[in-house]
C-alpha positions, -999 to 999 in steps of 0.1 A, spaced: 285 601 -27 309 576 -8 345 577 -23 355 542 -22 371 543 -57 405 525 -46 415 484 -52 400 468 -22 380 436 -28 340 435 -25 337 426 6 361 452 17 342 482 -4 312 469 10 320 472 50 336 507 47 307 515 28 285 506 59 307 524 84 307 555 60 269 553 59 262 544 99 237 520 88 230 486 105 234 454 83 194 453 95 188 490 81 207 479 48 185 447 45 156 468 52 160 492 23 167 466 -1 135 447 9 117 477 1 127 480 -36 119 442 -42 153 428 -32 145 399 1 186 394 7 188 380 42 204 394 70 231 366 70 232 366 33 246 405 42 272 394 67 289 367 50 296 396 24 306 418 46 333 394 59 340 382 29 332 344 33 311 346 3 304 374 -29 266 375 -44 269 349 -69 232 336 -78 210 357 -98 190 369 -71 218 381 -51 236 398 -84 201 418 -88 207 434 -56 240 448 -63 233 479 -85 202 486 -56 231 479 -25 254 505 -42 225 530 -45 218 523 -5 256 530 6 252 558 -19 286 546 -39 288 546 -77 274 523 -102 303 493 -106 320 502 -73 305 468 -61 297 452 -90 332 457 -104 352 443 -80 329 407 -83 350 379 -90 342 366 -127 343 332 -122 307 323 -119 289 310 -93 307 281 -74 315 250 -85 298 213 -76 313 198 -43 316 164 -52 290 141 -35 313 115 -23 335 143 -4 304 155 11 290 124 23 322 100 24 303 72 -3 316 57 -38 302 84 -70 297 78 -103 326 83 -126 305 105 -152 283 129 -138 264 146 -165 252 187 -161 270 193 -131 288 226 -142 254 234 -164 225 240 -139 222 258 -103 202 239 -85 186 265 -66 154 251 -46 156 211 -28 130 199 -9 129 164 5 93 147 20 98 121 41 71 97 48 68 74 74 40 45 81 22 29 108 47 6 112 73 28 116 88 24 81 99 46 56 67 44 29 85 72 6 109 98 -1 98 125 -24 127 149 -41 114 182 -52 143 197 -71 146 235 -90 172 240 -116 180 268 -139 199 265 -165 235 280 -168 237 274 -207 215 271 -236 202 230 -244 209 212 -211 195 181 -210 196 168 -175 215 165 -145 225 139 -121 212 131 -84 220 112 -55 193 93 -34 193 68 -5 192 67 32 214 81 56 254 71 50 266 38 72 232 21 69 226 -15 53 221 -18 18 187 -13 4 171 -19 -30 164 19 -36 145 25 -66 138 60 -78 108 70 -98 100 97 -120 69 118 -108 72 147 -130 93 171 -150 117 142 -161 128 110 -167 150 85 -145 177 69 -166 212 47 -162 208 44 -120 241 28 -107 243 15 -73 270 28 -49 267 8 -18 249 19 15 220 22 -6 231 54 -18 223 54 -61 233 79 -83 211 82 -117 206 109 -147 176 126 -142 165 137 -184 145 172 -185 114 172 -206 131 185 -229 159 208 -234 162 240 -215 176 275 -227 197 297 -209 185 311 -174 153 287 -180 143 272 -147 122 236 -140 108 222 -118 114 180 -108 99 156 -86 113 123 -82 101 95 -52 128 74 -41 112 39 -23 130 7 -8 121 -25 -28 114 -58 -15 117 -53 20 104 -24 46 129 3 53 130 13 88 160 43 88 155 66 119 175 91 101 171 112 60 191 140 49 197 158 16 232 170 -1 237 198 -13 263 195 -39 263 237 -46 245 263 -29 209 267 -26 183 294 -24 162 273 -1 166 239 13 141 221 32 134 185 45 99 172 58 91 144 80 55 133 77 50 106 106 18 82 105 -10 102 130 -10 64 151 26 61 156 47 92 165 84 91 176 100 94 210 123 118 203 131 140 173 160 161 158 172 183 132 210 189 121 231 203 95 268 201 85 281 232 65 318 239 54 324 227 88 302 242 115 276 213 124 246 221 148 221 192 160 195 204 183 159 184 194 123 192 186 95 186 195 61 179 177 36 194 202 9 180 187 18 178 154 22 146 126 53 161 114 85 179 115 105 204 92 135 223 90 139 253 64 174 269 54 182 297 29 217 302 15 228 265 25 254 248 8 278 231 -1 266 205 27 235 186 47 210 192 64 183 166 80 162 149 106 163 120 129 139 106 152 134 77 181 106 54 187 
């Protein structure tokens, strides 16, 4: 067994542990994906360095299984986790630079843990919908609901956004913020228990006049398991030009695609957040 029984932090325990062992990050991920425990390979380095400690349940499963791999005893990675929960809500108006509500309700009470935003565009080249497909699990027993965000991209005119209630909750008490950004309480079906998870879908549409943004993104306020946003273009009137970006603690990446044939565009990231990701497009 690896001695690593002295007062060095997690991510510290953790890369000595890996040099003791002469295992690749790659090897590691490859044992724990064979006991049931799909960590990624970046998930693994930003550990190692220390940027960022397991945190979601997920991630805390694997620890017991990581210590068995670098053949270290049972706490010696665990133990050294900090104890102050998983991270805290970046507020929305320092992410995007916009107005936010003065009460937000279940911020510190639910992970969010899966977002996925479908974007639909028309023949006409305007926006027809925007479907938010949201998973939470609770952090506490009898959470109610949460708020979210919704709107097109920051800078644009203002637009009547109006968001719906598809399924899995209510909409309730939307305030307006400017740049057609609104902030509302989303209400659960009903209360949720500790560790419960649910799934919500809302639709966000433009009232009163067509909504022709070249450009939707999604926020996330905390980290995310999976984050993903879908364009879905009308078969009769593709764009020009197309791109996908995304803006995390600092490091922002744009780069083109292109739809070979296709009706649509998507761009999938694991272990995002705090940030944005998004698409854009040219006619």
């Amino acid at each position: 067994m690896t001695d690593l029984t002295g007062t060095g932090t997690f991510a510290t325990v953790l890369d000595e542990a890996i040099r003791a062992r002469r295992m690749t990050l790659q090897q590691v991920r490859e044992r724990l994906i064979a006991v049931g425990h799909p960590i990624s390979l970046a998930s693994l380095s930003y550990w190692r360095a220390g940027l960022r400690e397991p945190e979601r349940r997920r991630s805390l499963e694997a620890v017991p299984e990581l210590e068995r791999v670098l053949d270290l005893g049972e706490g010696d990675l665990g133990g050294r986790l900090a104890r102050g929960g998983a991270e805290r809500p970046r507020p929305f108006d320092e992410l995007v630079g916009e107005p936010t509500l003065q009460s937000l309700v279940g911020e510190a009470d639910v992970d969010r843990v899966v977002f996925q935003m479908t974007v639909d565009v028309g023949p006409e080249r305007e926006v027809q919908r925007v479907r938010l497909v949201q998973i939470f699990v609770a952090r506490r027993a009898d959470v109610e609901g949460v708020t979210i965000f919704a709107g097109p991209d920051k800078g644009t005119q203002d637009n009547d956004v109006v968001l719906r209630a598809v399924s899995g909750c209510s909409v309730q008490n939307a305030e307006r913020l400017g740049n057609g950004i609104i902030g509302t309480t989303i209400t659960f079906e009903r209360p949720l228990s500790e560790g419960e998870a649910v799934v919500t879908e809302c639709e966000a549409v433009v009232d009163g006049r067509p909504d022709l943004e070249t450009e939707y993104g999604l926020v996330a306020e905390q980290r995310l398991e999976e984050a993903i946003i879908w364009v879905r273009f009308h078969p009769d009137c593709l764009p020009a030009r197309a791109w996908v970006w995304f803006d995390e603690d600092g490091l922002q990446h744009a780069w083109p695609v292109s739809l070979d044939g296709a009706t649509g565009l998507h761009y999938r990231q694991t272990d995002f957040g705090p940030g944005s990701l998004g698409a854009r497009w040219e006619w």
